[in-house]
N, C-alpha and C positions, 0 to 999 in steps of 0.2 A: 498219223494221229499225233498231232503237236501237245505236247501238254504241260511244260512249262517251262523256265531259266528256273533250276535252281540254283546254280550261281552265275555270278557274270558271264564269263567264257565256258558255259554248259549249257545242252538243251538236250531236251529228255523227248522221247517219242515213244511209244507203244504200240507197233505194228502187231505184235502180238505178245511177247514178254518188253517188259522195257526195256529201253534202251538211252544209251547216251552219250551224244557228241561232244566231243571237247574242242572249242576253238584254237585255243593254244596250249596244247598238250606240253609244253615247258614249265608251265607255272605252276608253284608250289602245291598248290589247292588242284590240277588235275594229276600232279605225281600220287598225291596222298589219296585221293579219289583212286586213284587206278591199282594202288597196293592194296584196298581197303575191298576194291571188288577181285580182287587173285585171293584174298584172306576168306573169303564168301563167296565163293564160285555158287552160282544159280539161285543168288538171291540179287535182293533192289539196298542198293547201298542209300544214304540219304545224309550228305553233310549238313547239321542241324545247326541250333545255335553254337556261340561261342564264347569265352571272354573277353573284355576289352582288347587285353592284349595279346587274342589269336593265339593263345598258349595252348589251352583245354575248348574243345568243343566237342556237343553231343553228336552220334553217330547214330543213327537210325536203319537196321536190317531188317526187311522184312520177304515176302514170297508167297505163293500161292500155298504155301504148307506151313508155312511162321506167321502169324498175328503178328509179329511185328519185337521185338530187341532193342533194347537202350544199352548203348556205349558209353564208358566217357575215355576219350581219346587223350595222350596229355603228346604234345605234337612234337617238345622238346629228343623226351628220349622214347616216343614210338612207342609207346605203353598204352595198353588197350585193357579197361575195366568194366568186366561185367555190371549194369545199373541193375536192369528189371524188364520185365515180358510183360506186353501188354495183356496176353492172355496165359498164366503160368501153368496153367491145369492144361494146355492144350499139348501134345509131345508131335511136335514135326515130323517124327518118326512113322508115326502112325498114321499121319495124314496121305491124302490121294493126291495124284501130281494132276493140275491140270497143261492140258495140251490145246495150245492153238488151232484152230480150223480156218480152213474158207471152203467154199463154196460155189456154186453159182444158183442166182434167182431163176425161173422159168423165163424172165424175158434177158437175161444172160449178166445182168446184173451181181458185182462179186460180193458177197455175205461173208463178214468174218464171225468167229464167233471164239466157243471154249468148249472141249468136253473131256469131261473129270470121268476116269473108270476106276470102280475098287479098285485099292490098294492090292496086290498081288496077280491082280485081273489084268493088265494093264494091254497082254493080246489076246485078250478073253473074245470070243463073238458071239450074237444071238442075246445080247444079255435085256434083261429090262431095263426103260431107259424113263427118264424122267425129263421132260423139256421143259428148262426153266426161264422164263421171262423176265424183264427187267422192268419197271416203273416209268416212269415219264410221263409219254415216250419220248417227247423231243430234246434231244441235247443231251440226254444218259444212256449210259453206257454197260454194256458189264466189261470187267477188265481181268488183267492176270494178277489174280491178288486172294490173299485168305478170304474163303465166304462160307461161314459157318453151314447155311443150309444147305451149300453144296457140299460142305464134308460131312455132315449127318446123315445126307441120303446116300452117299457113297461107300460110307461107313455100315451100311445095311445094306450093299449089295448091288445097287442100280448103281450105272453108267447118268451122268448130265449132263445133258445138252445146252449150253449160253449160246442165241443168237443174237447178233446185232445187227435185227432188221433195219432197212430203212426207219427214216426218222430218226435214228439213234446218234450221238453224239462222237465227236472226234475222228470223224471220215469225209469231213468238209462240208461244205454247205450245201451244196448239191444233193449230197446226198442226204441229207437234213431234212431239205424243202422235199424230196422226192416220197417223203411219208406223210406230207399236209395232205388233210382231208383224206387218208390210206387209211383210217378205223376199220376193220373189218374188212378191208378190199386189199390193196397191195402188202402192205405191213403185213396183215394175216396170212395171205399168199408166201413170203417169203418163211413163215412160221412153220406153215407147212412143205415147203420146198427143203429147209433143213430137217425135217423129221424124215422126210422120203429116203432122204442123202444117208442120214444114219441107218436107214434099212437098207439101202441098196449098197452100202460101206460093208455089210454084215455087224457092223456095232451093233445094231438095236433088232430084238426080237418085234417082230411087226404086233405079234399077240398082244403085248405086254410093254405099254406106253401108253405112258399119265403126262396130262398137261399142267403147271404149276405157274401163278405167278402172284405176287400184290400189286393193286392199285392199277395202273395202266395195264400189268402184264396178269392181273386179275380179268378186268375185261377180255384180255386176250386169250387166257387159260378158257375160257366161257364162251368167246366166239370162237376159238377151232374146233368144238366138238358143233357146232354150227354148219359151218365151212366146210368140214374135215368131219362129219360123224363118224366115219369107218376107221378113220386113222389111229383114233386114242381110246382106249378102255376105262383112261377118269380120267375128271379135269378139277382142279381145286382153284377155286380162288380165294384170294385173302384180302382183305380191303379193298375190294373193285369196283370201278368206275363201270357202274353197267348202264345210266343214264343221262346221256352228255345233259337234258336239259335241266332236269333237277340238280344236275353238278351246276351249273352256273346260275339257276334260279336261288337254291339252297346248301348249296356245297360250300 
C-alpha cells in the first residue's frame, strides 16, 4: 500500500502499521528522520514544514493511541520543543492499541484489516465484538491511525473489527476493481468472512456482535444483517446509502 514521498529520498507504505524507505540513508534528512523514529519507537514520525534556512522545522508524531504532537525541532543543536496535541484531552495511555490483521476471503482472496481489543484485554477471548465499516467504498481505506469511534467502543469494553474489503483503496487496482458492482454480493461476502474469522480466532463471542458503519459502511452495517441474519444481534447505521437510485437521482 503505497502512499506517498514525503520527502525526496523517502517513501512511505502501510502494509499494516507504516512504514518507510529511505533511498539514501546518508543524507542528512534520513540521519534526522531515523533518530527521530529511535526517539518515538511505535509511533508515525512526519518531517513537516521548515524555515528557509532548514534550521527549524516542524515534527509531526502521531499513532494509533496519539491524535497526533507538534514538534519544533531546531536542527542546529538537536533540541526538540514541545508545540501542542492535536487532541489534548485525549492521554495515549489510556487508549487501546490497534493490531493489524489478514485474513482470507471464501474464494481465497487475502483481506487486511485492524482490530482494536480493550485496553488490558489485549488476550482476552470470547469478547463482544463490534464490526466496524469504512465509507466509500471505492479507493478508502481504514488504516493504522487514532479513530476515536474505535476508541470509545473499546473504551467500554468491545473488541473492533476494521476490514478492508475489496473495493477498498491502497491494495492496488485489481483489487479496487474487484469490488465494482460487489454492493451486497462480494464486498458483503468478505464482511462477513472477517466476522466468521474473529469467531473462529476465539476474539469474538458469536452471541454478541453488532454491525456499525456510515454512508457506504452504513449500507453495509444494513445489508449483513440481510446476508448474514444469524451472524449479528444489531446493526447501526449512520448516514447510509440505502438507495443507489435516489443517491444519483437526488443525492
Amino acid at each position: 500500500c503505497l502512499l506517498q514521498s514525503i520527502l525526496k529520498n523517502e517513501v512511505g507504505s502501510m502494509p499494516g502499521r507504516p512504514t518507510i524507505s529511505v533511498l539514501d540513508k546518508t543524507s542528512s534528512e534520513a540521519r534526522l528522520l531515523t533518530a527521530l523514529m529511535q526517539q518515538f519507537p511505535d509511533q508515525h514520525v512526519h518531517l513537516g514544514t521548515q524555515t528557509r534556512d532548514g534550521r527549524k522545522r516542524v515534527v509531526t508524531v502521531d499513532s494509533d493511541t496519539n491524535p497526533g504532537d507538534f514538534y519544533l525541532f531546531e536542527v542546529d543543536s538537536r533540541k526538540l520543543t514541545f508545540l501542542l496535541s492535536r487532541r489534548p484531552w485525549v492521554k495515549p495511555e489510556q487508549m487501546s492499541r490497534m493490531e493489524p490483521v489478514t485474513l482470507p476471503a471464501r474464494d481465497g482472496l487475502a483481506l487486511h484489516g485492524y482490530l482494536t481489543r480493550p485496553r488490558g484485554q489485549e488476550t482476552a477471548r470470547h469478547l463482544p465484538l463490534v464490526v466496524y465499516l469504512h465509507g466509500g467504498p471505492y479507493g478508502v481505506r481504514d488504516s493504522w491511525a487514532f479513530d476515536s469511534e474505535v476508541q470509545m467502543l473499546a473504551s467500554r469494553g468491545y473488541a473492533v473489527l476494521q476490514v478492508n474489503f475489496r473495493g477498498s483503496g491502497g491494495y492496488g487496482v485489481p483489487f479496487m476493481q474487484a469490488g465494482f458492482r460487489q454492493w451486497g454480493a462480494a464486498m458483503q461476502d468478505d464482511v462477513g468472512d472477517a466476522t466468521r474469522w474473529a469467531i473462529a480466532q476465539g476474539i469474538a463471542d458469536a452471541g454478541r456482535i453488532c454491525i456499525f458503519g456510515a454512508s457506504y459502511g452504513g449500507y453495509s452495517a444494513l445489508a449483513g444483517t440481510v446476508r448474514d441474519p444469524d451472524l449479528y444481534k444489531c446493526a447501526i447505521g449512520y448516514v447510509g446509502i440505502y438507495d443507489l437510485r435516489l443517491m444519483y437521482t437526488r443525492g
